[in-house]
N, C-alpha and C positions, 0 to 999 in steps of 0.2 A: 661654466663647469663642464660642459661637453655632453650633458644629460636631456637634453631634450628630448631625443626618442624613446626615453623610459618614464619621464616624470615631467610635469609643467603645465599640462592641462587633465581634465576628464576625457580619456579617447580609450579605446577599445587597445589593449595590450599593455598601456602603461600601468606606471603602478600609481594609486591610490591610498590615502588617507584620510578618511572623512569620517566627521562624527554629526552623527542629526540629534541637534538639541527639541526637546519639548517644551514649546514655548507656551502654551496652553495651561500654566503653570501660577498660581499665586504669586513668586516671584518675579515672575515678567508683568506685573498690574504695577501701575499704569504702565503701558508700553508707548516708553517717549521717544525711547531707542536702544532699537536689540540691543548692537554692540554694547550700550552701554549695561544695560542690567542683565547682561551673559557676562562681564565682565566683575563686575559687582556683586551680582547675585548669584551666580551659575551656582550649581552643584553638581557632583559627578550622577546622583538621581534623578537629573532633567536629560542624562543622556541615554535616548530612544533606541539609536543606534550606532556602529561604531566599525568602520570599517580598515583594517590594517593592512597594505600592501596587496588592496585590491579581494582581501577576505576578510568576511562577517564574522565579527567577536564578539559582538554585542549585538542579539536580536531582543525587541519588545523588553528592553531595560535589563535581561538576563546573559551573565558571560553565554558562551557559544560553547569554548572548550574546558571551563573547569567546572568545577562539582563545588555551586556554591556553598551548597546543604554543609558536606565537610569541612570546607575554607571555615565556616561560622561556626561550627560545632567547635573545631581542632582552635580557633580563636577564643570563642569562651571558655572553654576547657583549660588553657592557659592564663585568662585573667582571675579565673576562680581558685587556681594553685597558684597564682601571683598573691591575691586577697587574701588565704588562706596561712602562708609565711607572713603577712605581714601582721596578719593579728597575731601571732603567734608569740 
């Protein structure tokens, strides 16, 4: 594809996408094989960390750039005027 000097390995300038799972997790017991029960089991709450084009979006389980507090507020706010039409 012609991209090696931007993308293909971990080196200093390219770009990056990694996500560090928490494997230290209930879900990962018995651990007979990552792959296997990250694939199985994973949830997006096992991801610690989350790195996009070489920047951090997700530190210590928290997005980086959005205001979860609102995302969750402006979400329930919406299923409780969803609930609300439907008893109605």
């Amino acid at each position: 594809m012609g991209l090696e000097a931007e993308i293909g390995s971990l080196s200093p300038g390219k770009k990056a996408d990694i996500v560090l799972i928490d494997s230290a997790r209930p879900q990962f017991t018995p651990l007979i094989s990552a792959l296997g029960n990250l694939v199985h089991c994973g949830q997006g709450a096992m991801v610690r960390h989350s790195i996009i084009d070489g920047r951090l979006v997700v530190r210590d389980g928290s997005a980086v750039y959005a205001d979860e507090a609102t995302i969750m507020g402006e979400g329930q706010a919406a299923a409780d005027a969803l609930w609300r039409r439907a008893r109605a």
